[in-house]
Every structure is written in structure tokens, then in C-alpha cells.
Biotite code that builds the C-alpha atoms (Angstrom):
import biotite.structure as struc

atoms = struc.array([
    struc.Atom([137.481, 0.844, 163.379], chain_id="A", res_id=1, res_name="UNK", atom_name="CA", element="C"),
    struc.Atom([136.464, 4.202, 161.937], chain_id="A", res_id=2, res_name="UNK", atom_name="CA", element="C"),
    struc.Atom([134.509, 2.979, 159.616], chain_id="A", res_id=3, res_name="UNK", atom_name="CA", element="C"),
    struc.Atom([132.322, 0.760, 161.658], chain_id="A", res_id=4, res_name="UNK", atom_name="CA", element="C"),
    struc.Atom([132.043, 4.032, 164.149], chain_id="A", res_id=5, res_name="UNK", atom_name="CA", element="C"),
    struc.Atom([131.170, 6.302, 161.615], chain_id="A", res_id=6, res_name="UNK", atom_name="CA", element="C"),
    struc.Atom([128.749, 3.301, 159.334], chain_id="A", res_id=7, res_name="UNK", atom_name="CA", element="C"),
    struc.Atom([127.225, 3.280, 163.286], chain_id="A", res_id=8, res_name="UNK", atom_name="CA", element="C"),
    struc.Atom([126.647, 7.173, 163.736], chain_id="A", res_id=9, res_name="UNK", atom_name="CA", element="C"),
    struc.Atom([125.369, 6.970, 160.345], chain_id="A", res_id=10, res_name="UNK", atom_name="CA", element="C"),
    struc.Atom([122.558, 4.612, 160.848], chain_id="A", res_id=11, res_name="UNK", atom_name="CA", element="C"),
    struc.Atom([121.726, 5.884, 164.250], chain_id="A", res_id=12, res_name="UNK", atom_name="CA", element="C"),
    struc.Atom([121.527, 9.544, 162.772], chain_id="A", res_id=13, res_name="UNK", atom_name="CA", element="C"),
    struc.Atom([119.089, 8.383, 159.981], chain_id="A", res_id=14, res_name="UNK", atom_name="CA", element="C"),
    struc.Atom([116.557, 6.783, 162.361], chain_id="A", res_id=15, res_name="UNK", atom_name="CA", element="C"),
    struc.Atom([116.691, 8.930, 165.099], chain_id="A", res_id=16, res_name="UNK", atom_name="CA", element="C"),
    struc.Atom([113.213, 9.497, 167.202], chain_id="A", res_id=17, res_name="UNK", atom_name="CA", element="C"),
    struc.Atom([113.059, 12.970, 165.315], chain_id="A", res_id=18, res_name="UNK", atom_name="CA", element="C"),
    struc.Atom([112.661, 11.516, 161.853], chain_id="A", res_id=19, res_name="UNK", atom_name="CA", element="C"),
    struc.Atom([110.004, 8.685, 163.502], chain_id="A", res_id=20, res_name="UNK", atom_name="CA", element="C"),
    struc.Atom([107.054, 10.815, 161.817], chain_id="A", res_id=21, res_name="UNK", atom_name="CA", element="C"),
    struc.Atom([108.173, 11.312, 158.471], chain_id="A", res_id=22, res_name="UNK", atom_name="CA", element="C"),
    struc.Atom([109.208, 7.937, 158.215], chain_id="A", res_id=23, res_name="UNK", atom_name="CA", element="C"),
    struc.Atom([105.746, 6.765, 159.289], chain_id="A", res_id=24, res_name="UNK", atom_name="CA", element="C"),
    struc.Atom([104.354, 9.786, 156.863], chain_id="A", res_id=25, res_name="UNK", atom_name="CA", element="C"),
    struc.Atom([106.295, 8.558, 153.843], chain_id="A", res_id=26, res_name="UNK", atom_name="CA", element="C"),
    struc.Atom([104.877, 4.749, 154.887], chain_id="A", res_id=27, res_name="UNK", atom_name="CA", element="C"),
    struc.Atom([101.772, 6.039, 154.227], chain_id="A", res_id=28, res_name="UNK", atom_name="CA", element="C"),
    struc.Atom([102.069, 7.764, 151.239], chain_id="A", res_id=29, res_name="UNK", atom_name="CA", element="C"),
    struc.Atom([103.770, 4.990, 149.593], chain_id="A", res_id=30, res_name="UNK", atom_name="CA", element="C"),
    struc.Atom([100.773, 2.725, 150.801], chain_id="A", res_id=31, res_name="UNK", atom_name="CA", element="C"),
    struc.Atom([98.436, 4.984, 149.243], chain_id="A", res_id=32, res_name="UNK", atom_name="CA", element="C"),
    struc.Atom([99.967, 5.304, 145.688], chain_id="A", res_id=33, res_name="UNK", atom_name="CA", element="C"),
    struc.Atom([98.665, 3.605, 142.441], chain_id="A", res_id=34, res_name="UNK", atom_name="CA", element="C"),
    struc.Atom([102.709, 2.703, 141.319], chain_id="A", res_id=35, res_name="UNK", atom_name="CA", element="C"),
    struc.Atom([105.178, 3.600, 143.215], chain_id="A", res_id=36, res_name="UNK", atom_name="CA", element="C"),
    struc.Atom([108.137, 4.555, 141.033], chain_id="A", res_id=37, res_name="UNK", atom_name="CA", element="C"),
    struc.Atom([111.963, 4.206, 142.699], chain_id="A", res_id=38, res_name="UNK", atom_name="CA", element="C"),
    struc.Atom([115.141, 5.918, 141.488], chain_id="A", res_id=39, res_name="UNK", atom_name="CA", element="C"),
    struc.Atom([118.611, 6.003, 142.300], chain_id="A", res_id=40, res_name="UNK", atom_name="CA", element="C"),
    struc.Atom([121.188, 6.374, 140.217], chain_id="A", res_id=41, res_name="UNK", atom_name="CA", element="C"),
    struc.Atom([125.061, 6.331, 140.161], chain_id="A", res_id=42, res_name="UNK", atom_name="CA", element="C"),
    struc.Atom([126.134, 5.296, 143.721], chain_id="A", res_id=43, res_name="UNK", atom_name="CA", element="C"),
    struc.Atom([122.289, 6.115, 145.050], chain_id="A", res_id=44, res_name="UNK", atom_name="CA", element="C"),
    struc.Atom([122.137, 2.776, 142.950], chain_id="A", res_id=45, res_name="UNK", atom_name="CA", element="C"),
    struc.Atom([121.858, 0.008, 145.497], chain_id="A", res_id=46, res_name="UNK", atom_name="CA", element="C"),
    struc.Atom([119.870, 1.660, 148.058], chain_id="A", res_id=47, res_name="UNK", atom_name="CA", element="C"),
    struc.Atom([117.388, 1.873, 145.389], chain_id="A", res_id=48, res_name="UNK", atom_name="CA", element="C"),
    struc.Atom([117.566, -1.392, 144.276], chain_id="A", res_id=49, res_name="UNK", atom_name="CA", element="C"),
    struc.Atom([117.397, -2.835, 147.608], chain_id="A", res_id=50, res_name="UNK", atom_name="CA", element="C"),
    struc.Atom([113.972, -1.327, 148.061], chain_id="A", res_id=51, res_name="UNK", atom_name="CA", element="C"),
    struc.Atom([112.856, -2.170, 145.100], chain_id="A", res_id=52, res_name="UNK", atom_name="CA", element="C"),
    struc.Atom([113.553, -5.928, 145.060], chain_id="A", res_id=53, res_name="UNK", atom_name="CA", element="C"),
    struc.Atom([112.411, -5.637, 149.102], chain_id="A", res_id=54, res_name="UNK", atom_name="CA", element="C"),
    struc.Atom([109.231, -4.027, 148.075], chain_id="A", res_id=55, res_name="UNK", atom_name="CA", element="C"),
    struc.Atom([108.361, -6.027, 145.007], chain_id="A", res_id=56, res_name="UNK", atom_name="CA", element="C"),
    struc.Atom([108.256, -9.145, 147.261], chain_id="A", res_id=57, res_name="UNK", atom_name="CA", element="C"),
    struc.Atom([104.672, -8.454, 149.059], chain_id="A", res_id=58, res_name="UNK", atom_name="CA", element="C"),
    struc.Atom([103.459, -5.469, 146.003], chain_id="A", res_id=59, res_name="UNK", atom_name="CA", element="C"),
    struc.Atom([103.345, -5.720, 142.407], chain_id="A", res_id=60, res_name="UNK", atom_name="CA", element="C"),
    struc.Atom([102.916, -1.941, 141.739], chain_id="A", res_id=61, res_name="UNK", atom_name="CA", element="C"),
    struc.Atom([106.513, -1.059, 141.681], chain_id="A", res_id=62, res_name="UNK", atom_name="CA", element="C"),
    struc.Atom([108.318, 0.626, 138.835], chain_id="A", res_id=63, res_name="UNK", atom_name="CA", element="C"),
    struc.Atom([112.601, 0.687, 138.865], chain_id="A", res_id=64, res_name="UNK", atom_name="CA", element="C"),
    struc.Atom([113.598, 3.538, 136.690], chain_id="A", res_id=65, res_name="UNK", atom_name="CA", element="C"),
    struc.Atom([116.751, 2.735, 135.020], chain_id="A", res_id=66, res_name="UNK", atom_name="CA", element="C"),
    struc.Atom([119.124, 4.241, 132.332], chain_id="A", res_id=67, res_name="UNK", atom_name="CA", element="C"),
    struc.Atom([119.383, 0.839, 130.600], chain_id="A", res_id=68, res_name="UNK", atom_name="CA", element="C"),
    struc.Atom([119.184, 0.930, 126.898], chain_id="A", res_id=69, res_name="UNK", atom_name="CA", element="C"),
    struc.Atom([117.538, 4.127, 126.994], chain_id="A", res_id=70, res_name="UNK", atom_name="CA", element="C"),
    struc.Atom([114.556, 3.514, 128.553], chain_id="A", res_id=71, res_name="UNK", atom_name="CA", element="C"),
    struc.Atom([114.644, 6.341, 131.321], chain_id="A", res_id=72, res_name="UNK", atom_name="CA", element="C"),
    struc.Atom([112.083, 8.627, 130.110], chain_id="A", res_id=73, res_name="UNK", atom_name="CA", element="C"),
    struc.Atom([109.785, 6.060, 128.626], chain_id="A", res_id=74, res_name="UNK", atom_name="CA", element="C"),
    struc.Atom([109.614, 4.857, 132.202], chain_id="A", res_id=75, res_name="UNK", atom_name="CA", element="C"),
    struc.Atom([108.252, 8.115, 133.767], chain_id="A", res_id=76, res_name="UNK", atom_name="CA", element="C"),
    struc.Atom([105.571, 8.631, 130.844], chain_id="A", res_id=77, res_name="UNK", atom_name="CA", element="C"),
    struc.Atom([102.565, 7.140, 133.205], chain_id="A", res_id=78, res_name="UNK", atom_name="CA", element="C"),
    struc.Atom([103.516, 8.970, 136.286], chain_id="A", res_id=79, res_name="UNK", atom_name="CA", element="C"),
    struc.Atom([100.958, 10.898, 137.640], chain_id="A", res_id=80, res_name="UNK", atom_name="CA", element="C"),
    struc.Atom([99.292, 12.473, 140.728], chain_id="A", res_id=81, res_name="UNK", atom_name="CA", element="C"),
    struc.Atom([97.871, 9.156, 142.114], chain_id="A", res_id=82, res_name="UNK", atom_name="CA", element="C"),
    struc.Atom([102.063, 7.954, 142.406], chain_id="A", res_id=83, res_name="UNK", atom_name="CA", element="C"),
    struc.Atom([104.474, 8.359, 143.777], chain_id="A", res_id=84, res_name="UNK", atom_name="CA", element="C"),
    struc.Atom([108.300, 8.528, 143.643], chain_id="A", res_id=85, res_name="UNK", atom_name="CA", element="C"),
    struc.Atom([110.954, 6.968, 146.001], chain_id="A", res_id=86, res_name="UNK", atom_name="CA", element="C"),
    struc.Atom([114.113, 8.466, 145.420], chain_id="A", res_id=87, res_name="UNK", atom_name="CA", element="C"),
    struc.Atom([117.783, 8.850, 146.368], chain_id="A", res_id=88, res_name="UNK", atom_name="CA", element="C"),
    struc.Atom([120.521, 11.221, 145.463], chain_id="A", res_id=89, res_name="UNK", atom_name="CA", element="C"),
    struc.Atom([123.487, 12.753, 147.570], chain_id="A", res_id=90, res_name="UNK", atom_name="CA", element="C"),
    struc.Atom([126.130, 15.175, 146.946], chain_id="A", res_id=91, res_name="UNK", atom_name="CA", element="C"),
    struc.Atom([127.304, 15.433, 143.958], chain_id="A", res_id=92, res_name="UNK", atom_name="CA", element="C"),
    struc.Atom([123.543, 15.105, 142.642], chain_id="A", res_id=93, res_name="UNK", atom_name="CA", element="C"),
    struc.Atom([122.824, 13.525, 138.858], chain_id="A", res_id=94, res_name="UNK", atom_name="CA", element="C"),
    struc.Atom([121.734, 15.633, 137.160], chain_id="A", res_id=95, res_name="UNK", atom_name="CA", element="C"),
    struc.Atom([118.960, 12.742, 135.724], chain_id="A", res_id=96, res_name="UNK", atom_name="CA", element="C"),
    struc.Atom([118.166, 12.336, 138.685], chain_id="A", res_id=97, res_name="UNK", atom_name="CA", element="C"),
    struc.Atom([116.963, 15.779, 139.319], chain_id="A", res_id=98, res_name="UNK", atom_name="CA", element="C"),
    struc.Atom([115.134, 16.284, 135.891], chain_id="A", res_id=99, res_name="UNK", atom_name="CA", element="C"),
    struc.Atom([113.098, 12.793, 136.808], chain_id="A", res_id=100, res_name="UNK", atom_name="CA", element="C"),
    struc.Atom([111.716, 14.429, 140.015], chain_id="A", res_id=101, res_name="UNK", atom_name="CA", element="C"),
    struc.Atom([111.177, 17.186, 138.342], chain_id="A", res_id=102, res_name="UNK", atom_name="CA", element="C"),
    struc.Atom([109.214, 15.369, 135.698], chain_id="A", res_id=103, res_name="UNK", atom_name="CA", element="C"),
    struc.Atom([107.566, 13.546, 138.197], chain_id="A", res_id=104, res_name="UNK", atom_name="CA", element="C"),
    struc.Atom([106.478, 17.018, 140.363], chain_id="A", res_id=105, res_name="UNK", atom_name="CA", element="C"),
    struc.Atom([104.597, 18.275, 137.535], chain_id="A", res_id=106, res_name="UNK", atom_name="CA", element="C"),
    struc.Atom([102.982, 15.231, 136.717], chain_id="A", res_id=107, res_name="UNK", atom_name="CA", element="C"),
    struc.Atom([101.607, 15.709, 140.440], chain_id="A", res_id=108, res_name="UNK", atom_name="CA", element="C"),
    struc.Atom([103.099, 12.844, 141.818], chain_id="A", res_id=109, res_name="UNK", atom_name="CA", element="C"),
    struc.Atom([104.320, 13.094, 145.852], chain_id="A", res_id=110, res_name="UNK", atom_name="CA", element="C"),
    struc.Atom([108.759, 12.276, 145.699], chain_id="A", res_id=111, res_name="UNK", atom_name="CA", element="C"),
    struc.Atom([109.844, 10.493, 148.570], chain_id="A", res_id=112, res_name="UNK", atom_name="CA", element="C"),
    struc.Atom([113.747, 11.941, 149.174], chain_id="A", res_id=113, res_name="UNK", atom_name="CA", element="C"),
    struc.Atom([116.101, 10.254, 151.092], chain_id="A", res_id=114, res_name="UNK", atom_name="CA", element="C"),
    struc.Atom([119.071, 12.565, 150.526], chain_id="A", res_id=115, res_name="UNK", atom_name="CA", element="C"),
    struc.Atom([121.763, 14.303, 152.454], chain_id="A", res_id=116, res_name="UNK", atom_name="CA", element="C"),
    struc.Atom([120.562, 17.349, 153.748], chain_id="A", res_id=117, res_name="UNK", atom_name="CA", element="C"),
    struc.Atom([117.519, 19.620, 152.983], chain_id="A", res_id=118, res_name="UNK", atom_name="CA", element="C"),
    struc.Atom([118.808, 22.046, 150.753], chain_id="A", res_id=119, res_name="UNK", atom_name="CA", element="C"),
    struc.Atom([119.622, 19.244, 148.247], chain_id="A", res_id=120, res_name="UNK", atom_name="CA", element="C"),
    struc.Atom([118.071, 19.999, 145.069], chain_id="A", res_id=121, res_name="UNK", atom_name="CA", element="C"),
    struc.Atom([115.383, 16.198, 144.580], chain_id="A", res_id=122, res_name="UNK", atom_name="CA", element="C"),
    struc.Atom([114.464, 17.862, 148.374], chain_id="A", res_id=123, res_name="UNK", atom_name="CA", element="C"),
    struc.Atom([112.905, 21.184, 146.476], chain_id="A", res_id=124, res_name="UNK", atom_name="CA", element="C"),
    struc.Atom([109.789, 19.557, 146.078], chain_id="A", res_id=125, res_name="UNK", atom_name="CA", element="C"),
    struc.Atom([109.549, 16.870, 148.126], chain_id="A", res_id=126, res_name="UNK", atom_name="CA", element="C"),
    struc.Atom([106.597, 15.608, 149.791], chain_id="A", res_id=127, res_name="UNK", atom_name="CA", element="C"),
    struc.Atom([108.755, 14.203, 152.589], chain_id="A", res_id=128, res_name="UNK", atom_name="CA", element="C"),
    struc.Atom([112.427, 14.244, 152.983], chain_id="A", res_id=129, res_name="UNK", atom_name="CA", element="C"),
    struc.Atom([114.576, 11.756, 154.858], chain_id="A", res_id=130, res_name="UNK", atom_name="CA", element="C"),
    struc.Atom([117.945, 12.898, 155.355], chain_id="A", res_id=131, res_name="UNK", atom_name="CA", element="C"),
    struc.Atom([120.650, 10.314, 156.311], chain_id="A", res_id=132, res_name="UNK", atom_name="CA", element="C"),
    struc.Atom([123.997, 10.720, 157.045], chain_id="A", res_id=133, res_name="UNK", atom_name="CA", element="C"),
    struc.Atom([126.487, 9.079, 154.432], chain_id="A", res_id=134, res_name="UNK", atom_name="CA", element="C"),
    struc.Atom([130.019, 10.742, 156.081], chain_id="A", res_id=135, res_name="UNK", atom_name="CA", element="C"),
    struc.Atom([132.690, 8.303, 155.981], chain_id="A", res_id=136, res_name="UNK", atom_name="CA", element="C"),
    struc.Atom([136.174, 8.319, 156.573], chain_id="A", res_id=137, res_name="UNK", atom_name="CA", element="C"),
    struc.Atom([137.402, 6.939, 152.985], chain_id="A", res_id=138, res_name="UNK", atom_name="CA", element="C"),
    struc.Atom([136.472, 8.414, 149.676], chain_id="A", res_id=139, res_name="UNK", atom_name="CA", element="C"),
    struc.Atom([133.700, 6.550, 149.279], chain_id="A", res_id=140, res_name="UNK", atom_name="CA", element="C"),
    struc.Atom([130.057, 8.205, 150.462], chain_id="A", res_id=141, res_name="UNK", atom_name="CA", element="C"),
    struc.Atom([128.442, 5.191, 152.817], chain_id="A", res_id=142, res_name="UNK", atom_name="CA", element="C"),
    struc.Atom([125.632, 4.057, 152.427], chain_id="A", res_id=143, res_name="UNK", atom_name="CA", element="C"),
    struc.Atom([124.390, 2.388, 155.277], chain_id="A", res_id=144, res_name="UNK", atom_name="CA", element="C"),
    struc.Atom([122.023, 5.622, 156.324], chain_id="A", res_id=145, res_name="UNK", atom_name="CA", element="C"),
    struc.Atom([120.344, 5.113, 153.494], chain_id="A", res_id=146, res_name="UNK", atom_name="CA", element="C"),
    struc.Atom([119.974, 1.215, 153.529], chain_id="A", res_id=147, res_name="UNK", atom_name="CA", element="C"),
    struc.Atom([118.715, 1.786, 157.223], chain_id="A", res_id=148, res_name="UNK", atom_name="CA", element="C"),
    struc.Atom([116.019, 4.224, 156.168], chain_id="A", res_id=149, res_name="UNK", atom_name="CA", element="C"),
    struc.Atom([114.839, 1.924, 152.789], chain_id="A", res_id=150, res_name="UNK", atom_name="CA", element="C"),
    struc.Atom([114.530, -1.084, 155.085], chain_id="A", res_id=151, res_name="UNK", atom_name="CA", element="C"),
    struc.Atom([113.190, 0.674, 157.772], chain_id="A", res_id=152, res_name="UNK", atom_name="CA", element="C"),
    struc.Atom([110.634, 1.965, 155.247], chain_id="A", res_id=153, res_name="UNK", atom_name="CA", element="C"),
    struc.Atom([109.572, -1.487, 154.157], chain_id="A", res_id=154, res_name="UNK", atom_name="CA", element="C"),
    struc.Atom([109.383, -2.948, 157.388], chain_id="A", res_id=155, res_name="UNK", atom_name="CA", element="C"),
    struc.Atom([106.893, -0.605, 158.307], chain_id="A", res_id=156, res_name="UNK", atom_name="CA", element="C"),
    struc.Atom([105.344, -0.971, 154.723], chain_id="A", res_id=157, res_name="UNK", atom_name="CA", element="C"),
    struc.Atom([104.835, -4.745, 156.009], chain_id="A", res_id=158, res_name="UNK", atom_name="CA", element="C"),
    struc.Atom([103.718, -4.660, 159.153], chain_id="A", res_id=159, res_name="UNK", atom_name="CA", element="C"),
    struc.Atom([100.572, -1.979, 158.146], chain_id="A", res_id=160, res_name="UNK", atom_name="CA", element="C"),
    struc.Atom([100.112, -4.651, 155.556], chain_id="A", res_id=161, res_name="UNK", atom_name="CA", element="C"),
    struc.Atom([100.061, -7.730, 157.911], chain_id="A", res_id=162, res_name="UNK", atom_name="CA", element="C"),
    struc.Atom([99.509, -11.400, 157.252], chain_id="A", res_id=163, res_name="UNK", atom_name="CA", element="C"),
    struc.Atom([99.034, -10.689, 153.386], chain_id="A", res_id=164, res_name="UNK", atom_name="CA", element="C"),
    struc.Atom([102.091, -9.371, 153.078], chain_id="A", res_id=165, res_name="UNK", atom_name="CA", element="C"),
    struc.Atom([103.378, -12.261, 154.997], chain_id="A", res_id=166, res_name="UNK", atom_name="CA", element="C"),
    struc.Atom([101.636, -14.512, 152.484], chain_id="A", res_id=167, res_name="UNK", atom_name="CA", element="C"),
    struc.Atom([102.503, -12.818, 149.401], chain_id="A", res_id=168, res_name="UNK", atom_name="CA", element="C"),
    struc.Atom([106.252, -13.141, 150.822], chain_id="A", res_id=169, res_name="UNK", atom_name="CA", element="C"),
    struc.Atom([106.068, -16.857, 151.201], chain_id="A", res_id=170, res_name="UNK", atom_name="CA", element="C"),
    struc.Atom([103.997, -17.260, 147.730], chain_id="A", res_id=171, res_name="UNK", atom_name="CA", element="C"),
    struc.Atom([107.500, -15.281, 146.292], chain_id="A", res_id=172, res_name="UNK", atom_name="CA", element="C"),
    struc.Atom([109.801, -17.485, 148.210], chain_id="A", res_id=173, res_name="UNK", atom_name="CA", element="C"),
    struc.Atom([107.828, -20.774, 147.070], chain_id="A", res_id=174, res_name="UNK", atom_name="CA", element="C"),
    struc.Atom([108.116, -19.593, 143.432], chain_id="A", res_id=175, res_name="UNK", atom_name="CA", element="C"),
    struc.Atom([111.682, -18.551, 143.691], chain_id="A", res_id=176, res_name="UNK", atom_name="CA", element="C"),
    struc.Atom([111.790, -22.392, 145.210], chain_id="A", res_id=177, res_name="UNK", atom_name="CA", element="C"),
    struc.Atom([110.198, -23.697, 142.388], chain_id="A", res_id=178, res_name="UNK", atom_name="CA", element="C"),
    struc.Atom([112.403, -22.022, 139.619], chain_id="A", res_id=179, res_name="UNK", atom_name="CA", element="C"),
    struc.Atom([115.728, -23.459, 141.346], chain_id="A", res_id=180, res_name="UNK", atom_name="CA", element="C"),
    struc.Atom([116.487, -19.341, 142.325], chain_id="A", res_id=181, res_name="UNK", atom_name="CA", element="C"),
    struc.Atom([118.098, -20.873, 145.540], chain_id="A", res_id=182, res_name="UNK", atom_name="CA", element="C"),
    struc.Atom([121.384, -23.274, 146.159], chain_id="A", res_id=183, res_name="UNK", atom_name="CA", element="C"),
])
């Protein structure tokens, strides 16, 4: 019971009325760039991932930086000023994770942060910040702020896209379809 409470306060925290604009600011940011490059490593993992695979449903201009077989820097070679960067990181903060938005500031790109409070160090130079809550009563940090605010964030991305997004997203579907993806 705790846990549902708290996932609850979490998600209703993260999308309060307060945070309405700079949700709706970071929709258009990420509507406006060339690539749009998403990070989140560690536990900031799934969040991450979720958006990504959400996102690359209806837009092909997505980039998932990963640490796999040491790609990670090669990935953030193209960023530049016309991108931008979607990223997550909470307490305790990877440290690769900082150095990428880092990387990414002085290439000129605007970072997206959906983090844990303001003072956290991928917020620094932020073009927007999104702070969610991720208390919980067990070890683990939860995630559900953070899932709220990603899909929020592509829900929005699709309805300021409209019926094309709506047909790119059955166009996907059809082709996952076709390629037995599905049971």
C-alpha cells in the first residue's frame, strides 16, 4: 500500500499544473530539433528507453545513446546546435551521464532534464528542467515520475503532430504485423 501511495504522489507531483509550461516548452523544442538525442543510463535506463521506442514510432530522427560496445562517444560526434538532448539522471548521478550533456552544451545543443531536483548537476545547463519525484519507500528510486513525464511528453509530441503521426503509427504497427513482431 505504500508503494502504490507514494508511485501515486509521485506521478501527480511530476505533472502538476505548475510544470504544464515547461512540459509544453520542452514539446516544442523537441519538435523543432534536427535529431533528437536521448540518454539515460544506469537505472535512468528505462525511462529513456521508453521514450525512445515511443518516439521512434511516428519520427525517424531519434538517436539512443548507449554504452554498448563502446560506442558512447561516437554517438554524440554529430550533435550540434540544431539538436537536442533528452535526458535523465537522479541522485546518485553517472558520471557519463554528466560529461554527455556536457559534450552536448558546447556543441550548442538545448538538454531536456528530467531529474530530481534543480540543483542536480545534467540541470546546470539545461534548457528546460522537469523535475519528478522518484521517493519510494524501498531501496529502489521509482520511476513512475519519470515514465509519467516521458509519456506525457510524447503524447503531446503527437497530438501537435496530428493525423501523420497517427499514420506513421499505424504504417509501424502494419510493419511490425508484417515481420511476425506480434503473438
Amino acid at each position: 500500500e505504500q508503494i502504490r501511495e507514494q508511485d501515486i504522489a509521485n506521478i501527480q507531483s511530476s505533472l502538476a499544473n505548475d510544470k504544464l509550461l515547461e512540459l509544453l516548452a520542452s514539446t516544442e523544442t523537441l519538435n523543432a530539433s534536427e535529431r533528437v538525442y536521448i540518454l539515460g543510463l544506469r537505472g535512468s535506463y528505462s525511462p529513456a528507453f521508453f521514450f525512445h521506442y515511443a518516439y521512434q514510432l511516428f519520427r525517424n530522427n531519434a538517436i539512443q545513446v548507449e554504452t554498448s560496445a563502446g560506442m558512447f562517444a561516437d554517438q554524440l560526434r554529430g550533435i550540434s546546435a540544431n539538436d537536442c538532448m533528452l535526458v535523465i539522471s537522479f541522485d546518485p548521478y553517472t558520471k557519463m551521464t554528466i560529461d554527455a550533456v556536457d559534450y552536448a552544451a558546447k556543441a550548442g545543443a538545448k538538454i531536456i532534464a528530467i531529474t530530481d531536483k534543480s540543483s542536480s548537476p545534467i540541470a546546470r545547463q539545461a534548457t528546460h528542467v522537469l523535475i519528478t519525484n522518484n521517493r519510494s519507500p524501498s531501496f529502489y528510486q521509482s520511476l513512475t515520475g519519470a515514465l509519467a513525464v516521458t509519456h506525457a511528453l510524447i503524447t503531446l509530441l503527437v497530438a501537435k503532430t496530428g493525423d501523420d503521426a497517427i499514420k506513421i503509427m499505424e504504417s509501424a504497427k502494419q510493419q511490425l504485423s508484417d515481420v511476425s513482431a506480434y503473438w
